[in-house]
N, C-alpha and C positions, 0 to 999 in steps of 0.2 A: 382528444385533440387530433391525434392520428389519422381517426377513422374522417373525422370533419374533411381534413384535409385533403384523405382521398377521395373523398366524395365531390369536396370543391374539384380538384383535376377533372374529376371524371366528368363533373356536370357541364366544367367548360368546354372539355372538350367534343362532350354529345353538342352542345349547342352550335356548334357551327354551323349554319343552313347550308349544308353542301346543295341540293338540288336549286335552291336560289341561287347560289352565287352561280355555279355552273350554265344556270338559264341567263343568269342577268346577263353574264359573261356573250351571252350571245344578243344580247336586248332584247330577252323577255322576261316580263313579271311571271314568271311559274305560278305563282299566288293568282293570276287572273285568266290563268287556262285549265281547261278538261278543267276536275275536280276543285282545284283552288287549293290541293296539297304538295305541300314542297318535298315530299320522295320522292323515288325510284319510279314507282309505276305511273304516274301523273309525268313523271320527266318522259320517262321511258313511251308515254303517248300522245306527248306532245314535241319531245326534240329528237325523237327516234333512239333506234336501240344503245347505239357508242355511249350516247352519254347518259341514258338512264341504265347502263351495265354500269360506268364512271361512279354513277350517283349511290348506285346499290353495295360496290363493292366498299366507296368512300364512308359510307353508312355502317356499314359491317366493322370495317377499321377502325371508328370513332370507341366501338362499344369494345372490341378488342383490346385496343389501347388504352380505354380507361382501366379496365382489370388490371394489366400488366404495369402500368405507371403506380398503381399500387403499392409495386413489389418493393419500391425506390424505398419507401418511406417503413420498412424492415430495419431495416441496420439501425436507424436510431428506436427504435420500439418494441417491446413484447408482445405488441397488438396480432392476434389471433390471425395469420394469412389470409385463410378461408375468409374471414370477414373483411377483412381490409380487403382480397377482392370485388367481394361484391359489393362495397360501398363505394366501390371505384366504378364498378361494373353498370351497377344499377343508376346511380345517378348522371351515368352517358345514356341512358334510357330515356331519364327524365331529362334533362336536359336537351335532345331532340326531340321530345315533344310538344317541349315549351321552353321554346329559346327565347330569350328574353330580346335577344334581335332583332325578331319580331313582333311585338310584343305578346309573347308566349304562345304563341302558335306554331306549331309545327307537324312534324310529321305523326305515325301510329308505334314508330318503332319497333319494328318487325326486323329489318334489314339491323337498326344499333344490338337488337336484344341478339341476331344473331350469333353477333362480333363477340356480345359476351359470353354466349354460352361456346363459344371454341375453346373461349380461357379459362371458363369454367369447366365445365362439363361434354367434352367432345362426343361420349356417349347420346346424351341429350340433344344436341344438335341434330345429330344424326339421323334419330328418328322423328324429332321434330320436323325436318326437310324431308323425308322420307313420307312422312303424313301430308305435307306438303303439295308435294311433286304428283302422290297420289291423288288426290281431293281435288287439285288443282286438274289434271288432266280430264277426268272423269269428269268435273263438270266444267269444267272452263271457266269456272268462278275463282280467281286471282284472290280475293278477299274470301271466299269458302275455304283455300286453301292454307290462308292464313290464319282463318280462324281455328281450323282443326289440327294447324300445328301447334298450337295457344293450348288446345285438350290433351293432342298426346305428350308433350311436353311433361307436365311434372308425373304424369303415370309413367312412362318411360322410368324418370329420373327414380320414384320411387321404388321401383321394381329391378332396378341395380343396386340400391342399397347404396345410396349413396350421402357423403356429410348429411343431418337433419338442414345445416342452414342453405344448403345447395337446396335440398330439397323446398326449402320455402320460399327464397327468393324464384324457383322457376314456379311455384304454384302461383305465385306475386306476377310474375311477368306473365304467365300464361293468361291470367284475369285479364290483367291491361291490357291484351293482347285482344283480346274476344271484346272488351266492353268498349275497345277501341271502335271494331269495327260493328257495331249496335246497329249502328244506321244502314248497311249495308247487307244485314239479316233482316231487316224490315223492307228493302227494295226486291231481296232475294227470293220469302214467302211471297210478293205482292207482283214478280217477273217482270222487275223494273233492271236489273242490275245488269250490268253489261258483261256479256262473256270475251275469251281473247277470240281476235279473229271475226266475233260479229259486229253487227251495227249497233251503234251507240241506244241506250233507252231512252222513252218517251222522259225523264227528267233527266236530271245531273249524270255527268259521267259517275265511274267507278271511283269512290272516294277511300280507296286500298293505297294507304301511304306508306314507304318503306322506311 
């Protein structure tokens, strides 16, 4: 029941559509610009930098918070930490992906999984943005960058030895992470996909949601 619990927190809490609300807050449907995705980077290229930094950090804090709101429900249970965060952690994952606000549509969860892996695993993070920041500069693909922080992610985790279930929930987000952005490794082989700094491609903007 514990674990249910934390996961309920966590799911509510991922589910906020912060890049909506933030957009609407100015009278735009996010959902009907660039991409049609409600993160960071679709914010971030349609309402400029202030508010898609707002959108990303907001995003990060969802997945943070739900690990940590975890912690609450210790005192009355024997329930296992490590797992009680990550069912806290992970279902602010899911729950910005598919917020039921909208009807389950949301973002890729790149910026929530963040959030969780600070409370998790700060090692992990680490190199995960690090692969990131890398990928990302050398090709200017915002979604390449994100996809190869999805791969280094649980190699990292495993190569510090760390809990087995850390270790599987980042194999778990790392998946979601890559199968998230599918469509955007099919624009990338095919030099559709938009780099930062150039002009938009011959289809859809960059559909990299944070």
């Amino acid at each position: 029941m514990v674990y249910f619990l934390a996961a309920l927190t966590g799911f509510l809490l991922g589910s906020i559509p912060t890049g909506f609300l933030v957009a609407r807050q100015r009278g735009v449907d996010i959902r009907s610009k660039g991409s049609g995705n409600i993160g960071a980077t679709n914010v971030f290229r349609n309402l400029g930098w202030k508010a898609g930094t707002f959108v990303l950090l907001m995003d990060a804090f969802k997945g943070w918070l739900g690990c940590r709101c975890a912690v609450f429900f210790l005192d009355t249970s024997t329930a296992d930490p490590v797992l009680l965060l990550i069912a806290g952690g992970f279902a602010s994952v899911l729950g910005h992906n598919y917020t039921p606000w909208l009807r389950f549509k949301g973002g890729k969860g790149i910026a929530t999984s963040a959030g969780v892996l600070i409370a998790l695993t700060p090692w992990g993070f680490l190199m995960a943005l690090l692969a990131f920041l890398i990928a990302t500069s050398i090709s200017r693909y915002v979604s390449l960058g994100s996809i190869m922080a999805g791969i280094v992610l649980p190699v990292a985790v495993w190569g510090r030895a760390e809990p087995k279930p850390i270790l599987y929930i980042c194999i778990l987000m790392g998946t979601m992470a890559v199968i998230k952005h599918r469509t955007n490794i099919g624009r990338i082989i095919a030099g559709q996909e938009p780099r930062i700094g150039g002009a938009k491609s011959k289809g859809e903007g960059e559909k990299t949601c944070r």
